[in-house]
N, C-alpha and C positions, 0 to 999 in steps of 0.2 A: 286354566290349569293345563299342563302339558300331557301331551299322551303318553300312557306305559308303552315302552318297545313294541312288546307283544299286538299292544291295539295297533302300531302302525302296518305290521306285517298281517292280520287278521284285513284291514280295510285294503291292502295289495291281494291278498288270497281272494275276497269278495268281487272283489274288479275287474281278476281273469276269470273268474270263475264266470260272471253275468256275462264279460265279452265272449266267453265260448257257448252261451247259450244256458246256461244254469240258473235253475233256479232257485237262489240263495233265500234261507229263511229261518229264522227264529224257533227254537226248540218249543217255545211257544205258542206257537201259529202252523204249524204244518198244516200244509195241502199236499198230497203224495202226488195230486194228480193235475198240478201246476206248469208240467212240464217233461218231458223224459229224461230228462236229470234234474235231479234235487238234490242240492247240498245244505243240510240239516245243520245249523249251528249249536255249541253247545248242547249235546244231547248225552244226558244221564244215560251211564250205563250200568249192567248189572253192579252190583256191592261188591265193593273191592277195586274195580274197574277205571271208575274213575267217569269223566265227560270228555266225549271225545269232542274237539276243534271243531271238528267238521266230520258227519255221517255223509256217505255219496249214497245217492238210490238214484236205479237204474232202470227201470219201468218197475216204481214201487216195489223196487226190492232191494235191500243194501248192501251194496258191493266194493265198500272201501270206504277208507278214515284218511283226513289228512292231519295231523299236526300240524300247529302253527308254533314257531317259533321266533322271536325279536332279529331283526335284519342284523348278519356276521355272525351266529350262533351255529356253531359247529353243527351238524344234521346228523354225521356218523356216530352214533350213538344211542340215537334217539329211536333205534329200531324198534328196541323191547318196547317202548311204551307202545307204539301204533299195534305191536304183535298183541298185549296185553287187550287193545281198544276191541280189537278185530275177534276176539275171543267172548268178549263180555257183553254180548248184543243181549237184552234183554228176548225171555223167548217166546210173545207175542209177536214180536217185531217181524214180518218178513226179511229174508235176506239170501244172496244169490249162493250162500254155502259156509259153513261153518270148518274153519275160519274164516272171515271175507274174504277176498282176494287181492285187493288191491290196495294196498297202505303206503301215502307219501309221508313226506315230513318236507315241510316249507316254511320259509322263511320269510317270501312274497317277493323274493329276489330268483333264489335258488330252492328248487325244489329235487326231491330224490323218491327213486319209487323203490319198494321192498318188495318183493315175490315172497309171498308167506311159505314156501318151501323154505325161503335161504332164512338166516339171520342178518345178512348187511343187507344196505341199503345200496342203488345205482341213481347214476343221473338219470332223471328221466326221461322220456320218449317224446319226440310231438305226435307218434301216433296213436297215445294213451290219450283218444281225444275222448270226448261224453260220447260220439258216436260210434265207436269203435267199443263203447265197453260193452253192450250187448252179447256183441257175437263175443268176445272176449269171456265174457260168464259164462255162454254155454257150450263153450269148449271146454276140453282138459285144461287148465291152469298149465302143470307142465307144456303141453305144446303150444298154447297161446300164446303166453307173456313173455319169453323169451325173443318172441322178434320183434315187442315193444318196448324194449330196454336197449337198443344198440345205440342209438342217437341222443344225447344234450338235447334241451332244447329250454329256451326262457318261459318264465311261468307264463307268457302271455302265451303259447301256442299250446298250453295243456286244456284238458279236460274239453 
């Protein structure tokens, strides 16, 4: 049986995700403490909300969603949903600030990062790596992420 678009772009997001050090895993199975990056698949969010693609935690706290979308699916757009994700954290959850901070939307080609200040989406950064997000959460957002948005870069140099 052939795969849906969506699973091809989901097992690309999985791939950079593990090459940059991540440790990818089942909404099913969390371990928070698997690694300094956790990217959470499928994870219920509050009602209403929805599941988002991918929860990121950042020493056990959550600090960005990405969306996955079917490889050539337009990305600008697709802001409100990751903005909606980033809002609907259940509220046991730890997380690095309500709203999260950090919301892509990918393709597992092309990916884009949103600054939950703006409404669109930018290309995103190769400095928006998993090690850079630390000190990234506990800055201001305003002055942070602004100088991790100048640069492209292919999903293999993210996170």
């Amino acid at each position: 049986m052939a795969k849906l678009p969506e699973a091809a772009a989901r097992e690309a997001i999985d791939a950079a995700l593990i090459a940059a050090g991540w440790a990818v895993q089942d909404a099913s199975a969390v371990n928070l403490h698997a690694g300094r990056g956790v990217a959470i698949r499928e994870l219920p969010l509050k009602s209403g909300h929805g599941s988002a693609d991918y929860l990121l935690y950042v020493d056990r706290r959550a600090a960005g969603v990405v969306e996955a979308k079917k490889a050539g699916a337009t990305l600008t757009g697709v802001e409100p949903q990751t903005g909606k994700y980033s809002t609907g954290m259940p509220d046991h959850l730890p997380r690095a600030s309500d709203p999260l901070p950090f919301l892509y939307q990918s393709t597992g080609v092309e990916t884009r990062f949103t600054e939950t200040s703006l409404t669109r989406s930018r290309p995103a950064a190769s400095e928006a790596t998993r090690g850079a997000c630390p000190s990234m959460t506990s800055a201001p957002i305003a002055q942070s992420s602004s100088r991790y948005l100048s640069h492209p870069a292919p999903m293999a140099e993210l996170w």
